[in-house]
N, C-alpha and C positions, 0 to 999 in steps of 0.2 A: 576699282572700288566695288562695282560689281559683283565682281565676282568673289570678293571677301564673305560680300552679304548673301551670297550664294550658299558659300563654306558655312557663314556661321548657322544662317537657318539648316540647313540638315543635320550637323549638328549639334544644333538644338531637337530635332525632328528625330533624328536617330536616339537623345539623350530621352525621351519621353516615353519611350518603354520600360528603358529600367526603373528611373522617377515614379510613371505611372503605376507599375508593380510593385516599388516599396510603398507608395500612397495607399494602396488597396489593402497593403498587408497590416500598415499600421490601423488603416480602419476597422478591421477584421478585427485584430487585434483588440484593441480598443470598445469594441460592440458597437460600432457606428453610435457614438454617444455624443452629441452634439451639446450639449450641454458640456460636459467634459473641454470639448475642441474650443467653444467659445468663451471658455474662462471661468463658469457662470459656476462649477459644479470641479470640486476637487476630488482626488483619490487615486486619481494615477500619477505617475513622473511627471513631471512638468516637462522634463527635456522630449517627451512624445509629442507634449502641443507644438514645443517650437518646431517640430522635426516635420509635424502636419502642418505648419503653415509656412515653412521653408519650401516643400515639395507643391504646396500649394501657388507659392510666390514663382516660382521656378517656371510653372503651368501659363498664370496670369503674367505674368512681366513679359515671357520669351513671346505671349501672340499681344502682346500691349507695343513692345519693341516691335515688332514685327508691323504690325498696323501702323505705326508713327513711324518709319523706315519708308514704307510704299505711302501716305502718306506726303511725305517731304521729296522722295521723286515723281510725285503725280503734280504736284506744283512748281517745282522743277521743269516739267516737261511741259505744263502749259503756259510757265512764261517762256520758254523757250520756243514753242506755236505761234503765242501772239509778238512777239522779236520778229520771227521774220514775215507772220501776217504784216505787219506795221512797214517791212520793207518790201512790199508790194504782191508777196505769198499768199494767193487766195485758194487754198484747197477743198477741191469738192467732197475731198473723201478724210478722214481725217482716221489714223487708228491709235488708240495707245495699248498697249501690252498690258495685259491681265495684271503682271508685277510691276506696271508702269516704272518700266525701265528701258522703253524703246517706244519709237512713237513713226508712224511710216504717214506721210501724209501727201496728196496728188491734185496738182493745178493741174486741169482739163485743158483751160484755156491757154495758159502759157506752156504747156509740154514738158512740165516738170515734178517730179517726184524727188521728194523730202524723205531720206533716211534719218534716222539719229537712235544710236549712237554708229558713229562711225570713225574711230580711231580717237571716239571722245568728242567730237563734234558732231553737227550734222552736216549733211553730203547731199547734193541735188545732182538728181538722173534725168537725164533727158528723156523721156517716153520713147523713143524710139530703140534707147539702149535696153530698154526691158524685154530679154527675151520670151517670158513666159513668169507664169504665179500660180499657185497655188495654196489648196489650205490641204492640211492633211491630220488625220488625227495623231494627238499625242497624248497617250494615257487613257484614263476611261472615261474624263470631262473637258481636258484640257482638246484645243487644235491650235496647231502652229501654220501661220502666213509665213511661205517660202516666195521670196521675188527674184526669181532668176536675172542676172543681167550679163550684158558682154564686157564690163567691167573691170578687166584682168586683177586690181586692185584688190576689188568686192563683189566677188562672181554670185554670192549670195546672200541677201539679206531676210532675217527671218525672226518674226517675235510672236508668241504667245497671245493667245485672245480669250479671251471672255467667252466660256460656252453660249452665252446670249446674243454677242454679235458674230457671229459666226455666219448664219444666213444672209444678215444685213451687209455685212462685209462683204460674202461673196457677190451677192445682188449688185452692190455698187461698183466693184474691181469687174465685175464681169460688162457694165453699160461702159465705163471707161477704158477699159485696157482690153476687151473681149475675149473670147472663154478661151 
């Protein structure tokens, strides 16, 4: 499912150049007449108003979908945190993914690291199976957490972060699992 919602936002993403270029033309067009657009003032096609706020809708709805999409996996992902807090999972480090759609979290005390997703569930590593981690940049804002393990199943687990926890993450991954 993920990865549908992958497809459809770039799709979306990639559809907003040409959208965004017929919007600009129509305003051009148009004389940026606001009045016109909001109903208030007649004189052109009426089929141009619906055309500018079809293009408008298209803009608004796909990051409206998009925010209630992340959203509904950010809540997701923290009843699925407190499930296994409640069955004795106390993690000192907790991450969720920028697109919260992956969530890595680490008991210090019991020697275990929480993957999810992992074949659609979550997966616990024993600390010792981690052979290394890292964060590395990806893109000009984004940086991705790589957790290497000896795993053969799932030699790597890796999710997107938040340009804001970036430091804090590393600071913490680095007092626990060392550099």
């Amino acid at each position: 499912m993920r990865s549908a919602w992958e497809l459809l936002r770039a799709i979306w993403a990639v559809g907003c150049i040409p959208i965004g270029t017929l919007l600009m033309i129509v305003l051009v067009l148009c004389g940026f007449n606001l009045a016109f657009f909001l109903g208030i003032s007649s004189g052109a096609d009426p089929a141009v108003r619906w055309l500018f706020w079809a293009l408008v809708l298209y803009f608004v709805g796909g990051v409206w979908l998009f925010v209630w999409v992340d959203q509904r996996y950010a809540d997701k992902l923290k009843r699925l945190a407190e499930e296994f807090q409640a069955q004795g999972f106390k993690p000192q480090v907790e991450v969720f993914a920028k697109l919260s759609d992956a969530y890595l979290g680490i008991d210090g005390a019991a020697c275990r690291l929480l993957a999810y997703p992992v074949d659609g569930q979550g997966h616990f590593f024993q600390l010792d199976e981690i052979n290394s981690w890292r964060i590395v940049p990806a893109g000009k804002r984004n940086h991705r957490l790589e957790v290497l393990t000896r795993n053969p199943r799932l030699p790597v687990f890796s999710l997107v972060l938040k340009p804001t926890e970036v430091l804090i993450t590393e600071a913490r991954l680095a007092a626990l699992l060392g550099a």
